[in-house]
N, C-alpha and C positions, 0 to 999 in steps of 0.2 A: 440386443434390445435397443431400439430405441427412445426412452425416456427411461428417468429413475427418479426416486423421490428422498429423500434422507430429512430427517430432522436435525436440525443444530446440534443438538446434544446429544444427537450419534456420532457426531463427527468428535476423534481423540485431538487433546490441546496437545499439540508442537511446543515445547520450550525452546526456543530459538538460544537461549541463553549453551545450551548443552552442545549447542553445533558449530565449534572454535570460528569455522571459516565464514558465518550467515552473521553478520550485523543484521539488526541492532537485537540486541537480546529482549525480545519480547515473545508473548503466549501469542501462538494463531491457529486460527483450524482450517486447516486445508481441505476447505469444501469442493475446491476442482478435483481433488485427485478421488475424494470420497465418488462425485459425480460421476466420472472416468470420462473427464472432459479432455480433448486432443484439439481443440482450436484455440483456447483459451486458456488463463488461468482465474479461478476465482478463490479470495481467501479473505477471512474474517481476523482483525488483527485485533488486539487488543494491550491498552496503554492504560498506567499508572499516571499520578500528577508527575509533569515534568518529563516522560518519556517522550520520543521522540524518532523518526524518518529520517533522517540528515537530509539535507541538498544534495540531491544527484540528478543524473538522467539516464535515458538507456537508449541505444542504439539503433536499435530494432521495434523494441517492444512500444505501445501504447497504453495507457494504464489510465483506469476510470476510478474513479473512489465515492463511497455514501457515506455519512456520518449516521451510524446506528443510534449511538449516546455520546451524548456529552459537547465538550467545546476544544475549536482545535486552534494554532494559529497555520495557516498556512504560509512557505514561501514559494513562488510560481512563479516561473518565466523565463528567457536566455539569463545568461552571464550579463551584467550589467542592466539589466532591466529588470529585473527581481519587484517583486511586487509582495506585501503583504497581508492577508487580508483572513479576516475573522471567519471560522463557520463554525454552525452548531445544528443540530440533526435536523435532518433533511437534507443536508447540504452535499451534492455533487462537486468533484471539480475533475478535470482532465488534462491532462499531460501527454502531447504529442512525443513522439521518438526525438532525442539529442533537446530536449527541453527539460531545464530544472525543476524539479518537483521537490516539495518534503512537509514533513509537519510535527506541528510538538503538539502534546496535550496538556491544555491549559487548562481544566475544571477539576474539579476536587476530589470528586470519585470514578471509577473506570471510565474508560472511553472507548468506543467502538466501532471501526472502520470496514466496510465491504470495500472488500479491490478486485477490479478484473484489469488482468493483461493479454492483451496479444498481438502477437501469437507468440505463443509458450514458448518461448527457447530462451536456452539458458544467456541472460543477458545483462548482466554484472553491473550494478550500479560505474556510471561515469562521474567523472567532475565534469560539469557542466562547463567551469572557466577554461579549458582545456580545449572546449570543444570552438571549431570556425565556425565563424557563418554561411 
């Protein structure tokens, strides 16, 4: 087939918390795999006040983010250039391959982030300071 259609709340919550080796322990639904998307990945994450993304980057991958609800602080950019900067729904940001990326959630009640990466391969959070130019 190609196209398929799912509703949110078909798709089952992932407790990340249960999965020793996947930082950071938060709820997400993995709506790429529901899709049975193979170019991509796409997943709906969801944070508590004060949860958070650490700083990393990825090798390979590209990664696009939508703020569903809530307010986030962003950090974005190489090592040494890091930038800060506030977003709250609607808000896109993008992070190219070996660029830092992360974010905490700053507002009161849940918070809710669309992500797509690609291409899908498995690609393990970096430190960013680690990484040349």
């Amino acid at each position: 087939m190609d196209y398929k259609v799912i509703d949110l709340e078909d798709v089952p919550v992932t407790d990340l918390s249960e999965i020793e080796e996947v930082p950071p322990d938060l709820d997400i639904r993995p709506v790429g795999d529901q899709l049975g998307l193979s170019e991509m990945r796409a997943t709906v994450w969801y944070f508590e006040p004060g949860e958070e993304i650490q700083y990393h980057a990825h090798s390979e991958q590209e990664e696009m983010y939508f703020v569903l609800e809530g307010e986030f602080s962003l950090k974005l950019g190489r090592s040494g250039e890091e930038e800060y900067i506030e977003a709250d729904e609607g808000t896109f940001w993008v992070a190219k391959p070996e660029v830092g990326h992360g974010h905490r959630y700053v507002g009161d009640d849940r918070g809710v982030v669309l992500s797509f990466g690609a291409p899908p391969v498995e690609d393990p959070g970096l430190d960013p300071h680690s990484l040349e130019e």
